[in-house]
GUFITI-409213 format. One line per field, with one value per residue (C-alpha): residue in one letter; y, x, z; residue number from 1; chain. Coordinates in steps of 0.1 Angstrom, whole numbers, plus 5000, padded with zeros to 4 digits. Layout:
residues N
aa (a, ...)
north (Y, ...)
east (X, ...)
up (Z, ...)
i (NUM, ...)
ch (A, ...)
***
This chain:
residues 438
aa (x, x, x, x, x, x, x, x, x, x, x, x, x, x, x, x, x, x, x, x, x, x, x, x, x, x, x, x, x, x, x, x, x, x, x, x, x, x, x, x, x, x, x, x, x, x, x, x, x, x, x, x, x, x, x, x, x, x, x, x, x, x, x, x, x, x, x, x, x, x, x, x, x, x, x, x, x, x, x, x, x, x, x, x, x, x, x, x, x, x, x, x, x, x, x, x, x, x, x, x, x, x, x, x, x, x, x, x, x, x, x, x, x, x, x, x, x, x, x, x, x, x, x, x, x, x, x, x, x, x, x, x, x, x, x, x, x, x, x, x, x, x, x, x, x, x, x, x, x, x, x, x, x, x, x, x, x, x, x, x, x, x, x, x, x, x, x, x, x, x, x, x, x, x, x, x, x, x, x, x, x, x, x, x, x, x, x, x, x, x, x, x, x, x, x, x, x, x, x, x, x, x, x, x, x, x, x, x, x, x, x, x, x, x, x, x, x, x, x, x, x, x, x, x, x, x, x, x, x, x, x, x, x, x, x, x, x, x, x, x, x, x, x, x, x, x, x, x, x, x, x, x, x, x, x, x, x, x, x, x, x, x, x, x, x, x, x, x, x, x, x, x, x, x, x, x, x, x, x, x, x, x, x, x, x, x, x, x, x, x, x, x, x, x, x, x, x, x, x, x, x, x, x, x, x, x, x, x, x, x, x, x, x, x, x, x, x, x, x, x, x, x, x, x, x, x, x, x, x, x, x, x, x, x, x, x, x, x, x, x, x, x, x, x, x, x, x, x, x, x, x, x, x, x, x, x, x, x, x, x, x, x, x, x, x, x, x, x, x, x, x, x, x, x, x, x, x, x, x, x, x, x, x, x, x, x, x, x, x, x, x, x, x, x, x, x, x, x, x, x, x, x, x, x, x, x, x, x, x, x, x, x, x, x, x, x, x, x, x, x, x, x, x, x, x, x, x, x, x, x, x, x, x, x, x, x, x, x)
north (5000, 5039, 5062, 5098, 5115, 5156, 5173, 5200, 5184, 5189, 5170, 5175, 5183, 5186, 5179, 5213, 5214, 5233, 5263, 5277, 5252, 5266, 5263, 5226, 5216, 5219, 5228, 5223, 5238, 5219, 5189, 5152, 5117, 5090, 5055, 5018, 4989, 5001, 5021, 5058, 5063, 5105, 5135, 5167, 5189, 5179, 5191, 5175, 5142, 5137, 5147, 5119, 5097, 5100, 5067, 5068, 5066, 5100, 5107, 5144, 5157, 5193, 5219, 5189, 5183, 5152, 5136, 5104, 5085, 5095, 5070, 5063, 5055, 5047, 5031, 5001, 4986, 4969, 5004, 5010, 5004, 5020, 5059, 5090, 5067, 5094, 5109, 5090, 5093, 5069, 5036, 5042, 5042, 5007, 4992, 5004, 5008, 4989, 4958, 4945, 4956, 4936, 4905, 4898, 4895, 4861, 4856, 4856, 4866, 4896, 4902, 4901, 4927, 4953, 4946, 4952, 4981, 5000, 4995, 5010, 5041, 5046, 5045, 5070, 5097, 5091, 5070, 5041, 5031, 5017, 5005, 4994, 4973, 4943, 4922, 4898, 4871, 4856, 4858, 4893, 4898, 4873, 4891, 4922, 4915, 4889, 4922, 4942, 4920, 4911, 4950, 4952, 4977, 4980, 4976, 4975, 4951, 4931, 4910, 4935, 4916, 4919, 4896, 4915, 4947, 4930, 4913, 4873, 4867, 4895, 4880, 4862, 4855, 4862, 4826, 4827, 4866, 4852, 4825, 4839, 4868, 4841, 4824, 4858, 4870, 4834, 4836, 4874, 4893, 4903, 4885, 4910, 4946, 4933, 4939, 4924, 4951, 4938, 4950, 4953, 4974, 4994, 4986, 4990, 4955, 4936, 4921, 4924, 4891, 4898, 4929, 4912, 4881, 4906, 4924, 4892, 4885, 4913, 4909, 4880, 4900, 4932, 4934, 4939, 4971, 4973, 5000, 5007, 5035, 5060, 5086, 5098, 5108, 5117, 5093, 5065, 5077, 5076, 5040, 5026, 5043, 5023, 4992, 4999, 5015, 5004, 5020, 5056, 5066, 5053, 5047, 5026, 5000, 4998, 4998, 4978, 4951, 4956, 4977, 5007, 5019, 5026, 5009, 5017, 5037, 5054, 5070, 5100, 5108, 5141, 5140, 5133, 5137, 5155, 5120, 5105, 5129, 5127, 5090, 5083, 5109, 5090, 5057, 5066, 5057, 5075, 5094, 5091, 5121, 5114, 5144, 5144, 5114, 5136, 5161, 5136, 5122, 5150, 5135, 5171, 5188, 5170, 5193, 5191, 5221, 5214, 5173, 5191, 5214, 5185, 5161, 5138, 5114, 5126, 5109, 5117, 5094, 5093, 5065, 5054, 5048, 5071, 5094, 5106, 5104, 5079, 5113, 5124, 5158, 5162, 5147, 5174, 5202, 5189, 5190, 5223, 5235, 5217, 5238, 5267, 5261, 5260, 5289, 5276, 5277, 5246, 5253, 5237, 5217, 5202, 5192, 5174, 5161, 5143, 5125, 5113, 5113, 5120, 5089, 5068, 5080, 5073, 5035, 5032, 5035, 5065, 5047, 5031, 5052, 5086, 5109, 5116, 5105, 5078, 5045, 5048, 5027, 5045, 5046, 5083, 5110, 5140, 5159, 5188, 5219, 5234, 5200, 5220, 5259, 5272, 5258, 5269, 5306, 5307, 5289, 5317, 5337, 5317, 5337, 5304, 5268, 5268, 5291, 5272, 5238, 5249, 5255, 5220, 5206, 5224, 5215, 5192, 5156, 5126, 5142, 5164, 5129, 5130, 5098, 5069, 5048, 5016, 5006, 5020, 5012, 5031, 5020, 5052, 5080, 5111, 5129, 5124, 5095, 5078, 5085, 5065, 5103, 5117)
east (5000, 5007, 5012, 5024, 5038, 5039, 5060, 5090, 5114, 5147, 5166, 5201, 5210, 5249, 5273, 5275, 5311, 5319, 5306, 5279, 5258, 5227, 5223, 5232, 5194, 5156, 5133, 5096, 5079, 5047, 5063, 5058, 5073, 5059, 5066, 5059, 5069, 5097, 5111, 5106, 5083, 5083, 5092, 5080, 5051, 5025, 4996, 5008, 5020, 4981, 4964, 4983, 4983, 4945, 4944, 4975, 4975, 4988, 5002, 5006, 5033, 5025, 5058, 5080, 5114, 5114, 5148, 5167, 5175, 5211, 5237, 5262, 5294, 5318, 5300, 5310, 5277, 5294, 5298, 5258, 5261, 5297, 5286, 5292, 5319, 5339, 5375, 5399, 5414, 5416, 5440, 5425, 5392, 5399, 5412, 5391, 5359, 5357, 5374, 5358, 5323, 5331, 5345, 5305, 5300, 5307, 5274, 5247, 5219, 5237, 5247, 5212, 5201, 5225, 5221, 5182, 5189, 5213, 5189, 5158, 5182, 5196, 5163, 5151, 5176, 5163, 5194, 5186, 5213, 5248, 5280, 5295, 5325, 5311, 5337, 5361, 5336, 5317, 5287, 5287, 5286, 5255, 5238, 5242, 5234, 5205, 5191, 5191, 5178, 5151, 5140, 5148, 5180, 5203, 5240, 5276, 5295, 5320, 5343, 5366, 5402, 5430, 5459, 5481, 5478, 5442, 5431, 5434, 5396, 5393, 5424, 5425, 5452, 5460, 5446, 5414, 5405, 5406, 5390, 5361, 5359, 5358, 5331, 5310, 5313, 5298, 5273, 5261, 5274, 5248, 5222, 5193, 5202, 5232, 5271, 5305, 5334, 5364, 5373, 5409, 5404, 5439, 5474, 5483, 5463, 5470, 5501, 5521, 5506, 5474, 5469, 5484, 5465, 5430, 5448, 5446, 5411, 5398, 5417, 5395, 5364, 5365, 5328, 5336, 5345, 5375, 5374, 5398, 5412, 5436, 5459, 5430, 5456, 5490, 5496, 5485, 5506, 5535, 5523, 5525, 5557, 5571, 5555, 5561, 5600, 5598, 5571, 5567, 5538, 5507, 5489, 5525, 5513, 5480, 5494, 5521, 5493, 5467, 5444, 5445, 5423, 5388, 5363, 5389, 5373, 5397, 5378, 5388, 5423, 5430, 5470, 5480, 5508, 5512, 5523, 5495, 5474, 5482, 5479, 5448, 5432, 5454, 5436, 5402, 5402, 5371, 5380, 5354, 5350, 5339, 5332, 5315, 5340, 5370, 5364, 5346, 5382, 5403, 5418, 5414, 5400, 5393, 5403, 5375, 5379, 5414, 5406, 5376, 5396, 5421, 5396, 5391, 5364, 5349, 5319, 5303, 5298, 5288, 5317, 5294, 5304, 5329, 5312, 5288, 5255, 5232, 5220, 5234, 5222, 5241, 5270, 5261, 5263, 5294, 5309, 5298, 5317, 5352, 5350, 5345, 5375, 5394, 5381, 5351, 5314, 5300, 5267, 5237, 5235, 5271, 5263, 5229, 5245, 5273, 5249, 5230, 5242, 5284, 5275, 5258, 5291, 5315, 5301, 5294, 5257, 5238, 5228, 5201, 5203, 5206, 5190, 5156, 5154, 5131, 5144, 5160, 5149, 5123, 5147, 5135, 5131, 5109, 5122, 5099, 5115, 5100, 5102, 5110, 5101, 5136, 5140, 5101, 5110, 5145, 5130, 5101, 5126, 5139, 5146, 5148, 5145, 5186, 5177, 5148, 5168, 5199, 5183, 5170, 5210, 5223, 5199, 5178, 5174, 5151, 5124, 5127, 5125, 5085, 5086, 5109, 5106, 5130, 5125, 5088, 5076, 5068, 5088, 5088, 5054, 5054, 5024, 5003, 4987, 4982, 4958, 4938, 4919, 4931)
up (5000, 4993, 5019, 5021, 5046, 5049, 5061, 5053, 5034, 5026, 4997, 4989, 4956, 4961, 4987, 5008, 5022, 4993, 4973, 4985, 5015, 5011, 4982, 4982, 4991, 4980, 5003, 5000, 5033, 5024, 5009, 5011, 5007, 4986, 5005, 4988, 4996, 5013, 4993, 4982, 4957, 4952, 4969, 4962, 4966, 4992, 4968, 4940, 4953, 4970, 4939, 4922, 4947, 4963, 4976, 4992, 5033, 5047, 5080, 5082, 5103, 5099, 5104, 5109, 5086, 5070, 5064, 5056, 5090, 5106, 5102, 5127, 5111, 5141, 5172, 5201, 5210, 5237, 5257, 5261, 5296, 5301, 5284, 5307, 5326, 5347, 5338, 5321, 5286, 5261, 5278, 5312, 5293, 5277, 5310, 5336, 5316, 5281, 5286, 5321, 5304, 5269, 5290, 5297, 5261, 5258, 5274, 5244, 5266, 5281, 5245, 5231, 5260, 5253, 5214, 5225, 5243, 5218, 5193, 5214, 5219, 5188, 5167, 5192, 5188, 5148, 5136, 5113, 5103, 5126, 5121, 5154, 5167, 5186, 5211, 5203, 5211, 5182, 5206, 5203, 5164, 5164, 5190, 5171, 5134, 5145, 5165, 5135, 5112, 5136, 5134, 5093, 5099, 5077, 5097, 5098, 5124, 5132, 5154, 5169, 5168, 5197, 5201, 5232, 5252, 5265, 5292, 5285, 5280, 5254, 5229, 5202, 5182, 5142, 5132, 5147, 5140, 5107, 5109, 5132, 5114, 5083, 5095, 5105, 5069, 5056, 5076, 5079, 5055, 5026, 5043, 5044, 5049, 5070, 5060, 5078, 5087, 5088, 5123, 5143, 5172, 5166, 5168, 5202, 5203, 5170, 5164, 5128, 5122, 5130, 5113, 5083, 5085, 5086, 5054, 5040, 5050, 5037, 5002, 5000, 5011, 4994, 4992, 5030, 5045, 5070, 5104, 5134, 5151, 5141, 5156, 5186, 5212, 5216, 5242, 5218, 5187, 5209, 5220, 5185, 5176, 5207, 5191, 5161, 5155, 5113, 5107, 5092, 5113, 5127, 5091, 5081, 5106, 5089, 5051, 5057, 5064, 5037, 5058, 5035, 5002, 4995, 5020, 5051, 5078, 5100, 5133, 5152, 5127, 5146, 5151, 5117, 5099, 5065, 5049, 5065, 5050, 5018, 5019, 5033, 5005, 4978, 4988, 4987, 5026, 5047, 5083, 5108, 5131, 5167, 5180, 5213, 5227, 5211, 5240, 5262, 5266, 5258, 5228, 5202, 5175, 5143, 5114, 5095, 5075, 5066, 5058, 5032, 5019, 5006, 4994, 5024, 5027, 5056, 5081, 5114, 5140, 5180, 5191, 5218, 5246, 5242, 5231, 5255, 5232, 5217, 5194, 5160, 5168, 5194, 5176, 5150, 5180, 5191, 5152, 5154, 5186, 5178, 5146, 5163, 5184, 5150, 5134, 5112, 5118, 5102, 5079, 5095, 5058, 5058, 5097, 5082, 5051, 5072, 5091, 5062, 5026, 5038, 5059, 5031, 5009, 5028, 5034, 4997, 5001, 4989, 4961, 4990, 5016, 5032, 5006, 5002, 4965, 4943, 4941, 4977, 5005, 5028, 5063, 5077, 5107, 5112, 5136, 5155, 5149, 5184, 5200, 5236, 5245, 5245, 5207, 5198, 5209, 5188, 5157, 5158, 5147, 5116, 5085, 5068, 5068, 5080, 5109, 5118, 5118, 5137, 5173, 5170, 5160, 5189, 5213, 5201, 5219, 5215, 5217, 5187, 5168, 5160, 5138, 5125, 5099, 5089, 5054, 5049, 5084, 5115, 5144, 5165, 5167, 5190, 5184, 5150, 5146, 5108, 5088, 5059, 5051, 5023)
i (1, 2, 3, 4, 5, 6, 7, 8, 9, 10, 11, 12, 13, 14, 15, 16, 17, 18, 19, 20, 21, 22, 23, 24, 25, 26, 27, 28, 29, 30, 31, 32, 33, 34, 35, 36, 37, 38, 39, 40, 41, 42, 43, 44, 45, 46, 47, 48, 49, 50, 51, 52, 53, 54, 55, 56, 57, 58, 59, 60, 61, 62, 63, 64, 65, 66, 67, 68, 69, 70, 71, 72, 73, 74, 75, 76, 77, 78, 79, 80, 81, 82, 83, 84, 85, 86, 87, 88, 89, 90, 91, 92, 93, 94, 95, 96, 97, 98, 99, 100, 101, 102, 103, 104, 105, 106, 107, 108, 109, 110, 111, 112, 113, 114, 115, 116, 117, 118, 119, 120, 121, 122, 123, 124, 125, 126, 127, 128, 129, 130, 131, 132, 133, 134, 135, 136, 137, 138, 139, 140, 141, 142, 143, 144, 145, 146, 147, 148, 149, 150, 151, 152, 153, 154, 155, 156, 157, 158, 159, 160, 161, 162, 163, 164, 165, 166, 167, 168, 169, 170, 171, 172, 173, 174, 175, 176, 177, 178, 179, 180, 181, 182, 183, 184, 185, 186, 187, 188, 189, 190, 191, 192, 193, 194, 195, 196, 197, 198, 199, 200, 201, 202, 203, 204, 205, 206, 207, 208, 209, 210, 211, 212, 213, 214, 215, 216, 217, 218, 219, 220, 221, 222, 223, 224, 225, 226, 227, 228, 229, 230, 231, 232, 233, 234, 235, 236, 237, 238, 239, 240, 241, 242, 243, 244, 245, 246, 247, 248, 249, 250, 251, 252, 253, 254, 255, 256, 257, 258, 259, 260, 261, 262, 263, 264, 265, 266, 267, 268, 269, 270, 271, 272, 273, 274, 275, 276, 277, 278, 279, 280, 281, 282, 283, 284, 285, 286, 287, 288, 289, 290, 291, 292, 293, 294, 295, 296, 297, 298, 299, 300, 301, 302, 303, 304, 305, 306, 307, 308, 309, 310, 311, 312, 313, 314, 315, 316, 317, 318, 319, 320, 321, 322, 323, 324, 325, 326, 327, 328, 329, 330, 331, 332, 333, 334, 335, 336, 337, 338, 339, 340, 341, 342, 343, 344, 345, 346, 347, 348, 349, 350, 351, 352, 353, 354, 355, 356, 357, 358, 359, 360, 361, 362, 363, 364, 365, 366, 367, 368, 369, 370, 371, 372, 373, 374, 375, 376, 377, 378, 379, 380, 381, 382, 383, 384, 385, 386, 387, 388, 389, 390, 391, 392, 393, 394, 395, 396, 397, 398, 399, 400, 401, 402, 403, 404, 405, 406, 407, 408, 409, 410, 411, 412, 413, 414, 415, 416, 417, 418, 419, 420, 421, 422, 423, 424, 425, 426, 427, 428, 429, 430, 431, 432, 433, 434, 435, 436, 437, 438)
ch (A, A, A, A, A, A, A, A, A, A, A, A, A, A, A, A, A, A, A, A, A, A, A, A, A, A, A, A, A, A, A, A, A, A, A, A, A, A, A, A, A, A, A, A, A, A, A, A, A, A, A, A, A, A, A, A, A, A, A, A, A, A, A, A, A, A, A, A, A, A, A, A, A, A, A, A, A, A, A, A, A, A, A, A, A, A, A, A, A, A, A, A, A, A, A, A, A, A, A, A, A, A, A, A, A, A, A, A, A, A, A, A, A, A, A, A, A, A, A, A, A, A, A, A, A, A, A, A, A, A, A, A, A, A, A, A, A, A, A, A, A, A, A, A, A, A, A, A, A, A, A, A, A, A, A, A, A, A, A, A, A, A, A, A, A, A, A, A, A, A, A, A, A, A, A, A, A, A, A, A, A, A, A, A, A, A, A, A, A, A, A, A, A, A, A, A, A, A, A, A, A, A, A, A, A, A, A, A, A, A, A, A, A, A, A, A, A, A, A, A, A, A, A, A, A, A, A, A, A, A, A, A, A, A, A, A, A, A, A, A, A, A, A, A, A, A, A, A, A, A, A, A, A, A, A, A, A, A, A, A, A, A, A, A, A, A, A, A, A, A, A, A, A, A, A, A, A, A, A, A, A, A, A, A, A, A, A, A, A, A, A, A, A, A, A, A, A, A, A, A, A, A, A, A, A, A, A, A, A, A, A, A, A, A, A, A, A, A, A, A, A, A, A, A, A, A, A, A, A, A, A, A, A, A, A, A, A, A, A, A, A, A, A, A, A, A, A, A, A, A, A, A, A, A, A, A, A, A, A, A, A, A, A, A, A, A, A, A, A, A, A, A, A, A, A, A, A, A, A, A, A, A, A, A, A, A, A, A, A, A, A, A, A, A, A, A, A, A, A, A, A, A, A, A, A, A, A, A, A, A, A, A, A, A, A, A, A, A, A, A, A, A, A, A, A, A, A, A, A, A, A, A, A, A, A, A, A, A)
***
């Protein structure tokens, strides 16, 4: 069955990090979204679309923007229960929260309630779409991919892979990350909406043969995309160049093994260096920018700006739990204010278009998700633009659809999200109920 839903709608004609940003959109402040079978159908004028479509089902969301769901590109599942953990930076972090938490996820119940649980918060906050690290027990990946599939998401995961520098319950050593990660591929991987990451957690905690025997793996598997860590603190840099004395730098360790080139994601990449820099760009690879854990646990100030400027493949991601929000508005606040402490003030539209489309880009996707755009499939958000009184009173003042929107980035929460929809179907409602009345 047809139905439409109205609402404000936004639809991205260009990327906006360059040029001029608001330009880069089309705005239809009575507008509407076509939705069959999953899939969008239309978008475009509300009028038009009913008199078309008069037998379509509408549910009518008034002032509210309608946009393609958020995508997460850099999350740890595992760390639900762990966020807003108190004052450590990033090795402290791993050994006095993170690891004790992910050494229960060899359990596949307790795996299957946090799975449960991240899900519940992340489609709340208005993100559809995940691609998380899960443990280095197989029980973990299962839990998480079965989870999704069981609500229709599309998702990213897998095994995350650590041979030394972790406790003795959370290893594994170069054979079997391969072969687990192996068998994970086989048996998720394409299956539904669901795709395998080839996933070593960074290499402080894989071994040269590890990382290279993953290299390998994902050689084989380049349907696959690969993620880990890169340069996030000081500390650690100087950590891998202890571990690492042949290498030219913290990327070396990485291409020296096979982990570089187009489907890499790198997250947080703030201390780079100019080789670095001009490597990652030559291989197509994607950096991941983590925002609110970035100052959560003091690691710095992505340089966004500069990384556009060159040609980088950029995302935007929360890094749950260190980052210290389930919400990719306030991930898109939080973008906002590290690039205010290096001199730029982000456009509301390249914040929006990182979250959605720069996502979908990055993980070779936006052929199917995050644009508003026929053909695509129908994963969405509305958000309430006056979802609280303090953002009602500022959006009043709008002198456009950007000033309207950018209250709601900077202090918008969960409940600015007034519907969700995963592939075509409903699976959050604030306010408006559906309605069969054209």
């Amino acid at each position: 069955m047809q139905h439409l839903i109205l609402g404000q709608t936004l639809a991205f004609e260009r990327a906006p990090l360059a040029g001029d940003p608001a330009g880069a959109a089309r705005h239809e402040r009575q507008g509407a979204v076509l939705v069959e079978g999953g899939t969008i159908r239309a978008v475009g004028p509300a009028e038009a679309l009913r008199a078309a479509h008069p037998a379509a089902a509408v549910e009518d969301f008034g002032e509210a923007l309608l946009l393609p769901g958020f995508i997460d590109a850099h999350a740890h599942y595992p760390q639900t229960a762990i966020i807003a953990s108190w004052g450590k930076r990033l090795i402290d972090w791993l050994n006095l929260y993170t690891f004790p938490e992910e050494l229960r996820f060899g359990d596949s119940a307790h795996a299957a309630v946090i799975a449960a649980r991240y899900f519940d918060l992340t489609l709340a906050h208005g993100t559809t779409s995940t691609v998380s690290y899960c443990t280095v027990q197989p029980e973990s990946v299962e839990a998480y991919f079965a989870e999704a599939a069981r609500r229709g998401l599309r998702a990213w995961g897998g095994k995350t892979c650590m041979d030394r520098n972790a406790p003795a319950g959370l290893t594994d050593t170069a054979q079997s990350a391969y072969d687990d990660s192996k068998r994970l591929i086989d048996r998720w991987h394409g299956q539904g909406r669901l795709s395998y990451v080839v996933t070593p957690r960074f290499s402080p905690t894989s071994s040269r043969e590890q990382l290279a025997a993953l290299g390998a793996l994902w050689a084989e598997r380049r349907g696959c995309l690969m993620q880990t860590h890169l340069s996030e603190q000081v500390d650690e840099v100087a950590w891998v160049r202890d571990l690492f004395p042949e290498a030219r730098d913290y990327l070396d360790t990485y291409e020296a093994a096979g982990l570089l080139g187009p489907g890499a994601l790198f997250g947080h990449a703030i201390h780079l260096t100019g080789r670095e820099r001009a490597r990652l760009r030559e291989a197509g690879a994607g950096l991941v920018h983590c925002p609110t854990s970035n100052t959560f646990i003091g690691s710095g100030l992505f340089d966004l700006a500069g990384l556009a400027a060159e040609g980088q493949r950029i995302g935007l991601a929360t890094d749950t739990g260190g980052g210290s929000s389930f919400s990719m508005l306030r991930t898109m606040a939080a973008a906002y204010e590290v690039a205010q402490l290096r001199g730029m003030a982000l456009h509301p539209a390249v914040l929006l278009w990182l979250a959605t489309e720069g996502n979908a880009r990055l993980l070779g996707v936006d052929d199917r998700i995050g644009r508003l755009a026929p053909g695509l499939e129908a994963d969405l958000v509305a958000l309430d633009l006056a979802s609280t009184p303090a953002i009602a009173q500022r959006a009043d003042r709008a002198g456009d659809i950007w000033e309207a929107i950018f209250p709601t980035i900077m202090m918008g929460d969960d409940r600015a999200v007034a519907g969700v929809w995963v592939a075509g179907t409903r699976v959050k409602e604030k306010t408006r109920p559906a309605s069969a009345d054209p």
